[in-house]
VODRENLO-455485 format. One line per 3 residues: number of its first residue (from 1); for each residue y, z, x of C-alpha. Coordinates in nm, 3 decimals, m for minus. Layout:
% residues N
NUM> Y/Z/X; ...
END
This chain:
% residues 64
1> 5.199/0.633/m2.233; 4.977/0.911/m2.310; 4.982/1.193/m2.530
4> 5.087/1.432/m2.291; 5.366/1.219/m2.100; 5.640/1.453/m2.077
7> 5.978/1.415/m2.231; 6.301/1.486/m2.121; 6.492/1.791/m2.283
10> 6.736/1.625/m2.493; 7.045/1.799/m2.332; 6.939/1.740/m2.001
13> 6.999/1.400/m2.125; 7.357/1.416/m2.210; 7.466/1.581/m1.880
16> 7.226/1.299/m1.644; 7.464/1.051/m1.489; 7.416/0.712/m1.259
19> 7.472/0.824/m0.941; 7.610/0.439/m0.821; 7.859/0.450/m1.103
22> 7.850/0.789/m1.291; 7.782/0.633/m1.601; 7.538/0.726/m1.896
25> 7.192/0.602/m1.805; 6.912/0.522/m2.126; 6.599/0.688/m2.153
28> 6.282/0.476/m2.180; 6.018/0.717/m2.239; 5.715/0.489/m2.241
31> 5.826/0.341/m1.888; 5.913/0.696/m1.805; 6.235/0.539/m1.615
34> 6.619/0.612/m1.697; 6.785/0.271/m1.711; 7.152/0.186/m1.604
37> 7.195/m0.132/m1.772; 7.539/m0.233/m1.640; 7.407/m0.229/m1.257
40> 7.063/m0.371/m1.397; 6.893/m0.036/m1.209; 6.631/0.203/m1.308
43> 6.549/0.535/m1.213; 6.179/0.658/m1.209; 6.082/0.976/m1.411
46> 5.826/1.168/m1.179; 5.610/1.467/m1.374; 5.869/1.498/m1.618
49> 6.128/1.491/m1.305; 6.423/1.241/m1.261; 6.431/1.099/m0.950
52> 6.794/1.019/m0.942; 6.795/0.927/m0.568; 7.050/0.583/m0.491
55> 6.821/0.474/m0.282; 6.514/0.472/m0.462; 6.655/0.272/m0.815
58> 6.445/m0.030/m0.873; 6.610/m0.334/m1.006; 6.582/m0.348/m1.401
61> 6.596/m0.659/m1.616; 6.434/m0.522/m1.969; 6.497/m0.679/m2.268
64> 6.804/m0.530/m2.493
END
């Protein structure tokens, strides 16, 4: 992460959804992803952009 990786606007936040199961999804700013933890899928951040796109989650298994 660098000083000038972007951050999402905290009420964009609450309103972002999983798209597989409409659930809340966790921010991980250093990885710049958005994490749904109960499908073990994450969603890249792209120039400050979610890519929220079902097809282009990558499998997930952070830590806790």
């Amino acid at each position: 992460m660098t000083a000038d990786t972007p951050t999402l606007d905290p009420q964009l936040l609450d309103i972002l959804a999983c798209p597989q199961d409409k659930g809340p999804l966790e921010y991980l700013h250093d990885e710049q992803l958005l994490v749904n933890r109960r499908l073990g899928v994450a969603y890249r951040i792209d120039d400050g952009i979610p890519v929220l796109l079902i097809d282009e989650a990558q499998p997930y298994t952070g830590g806790a």
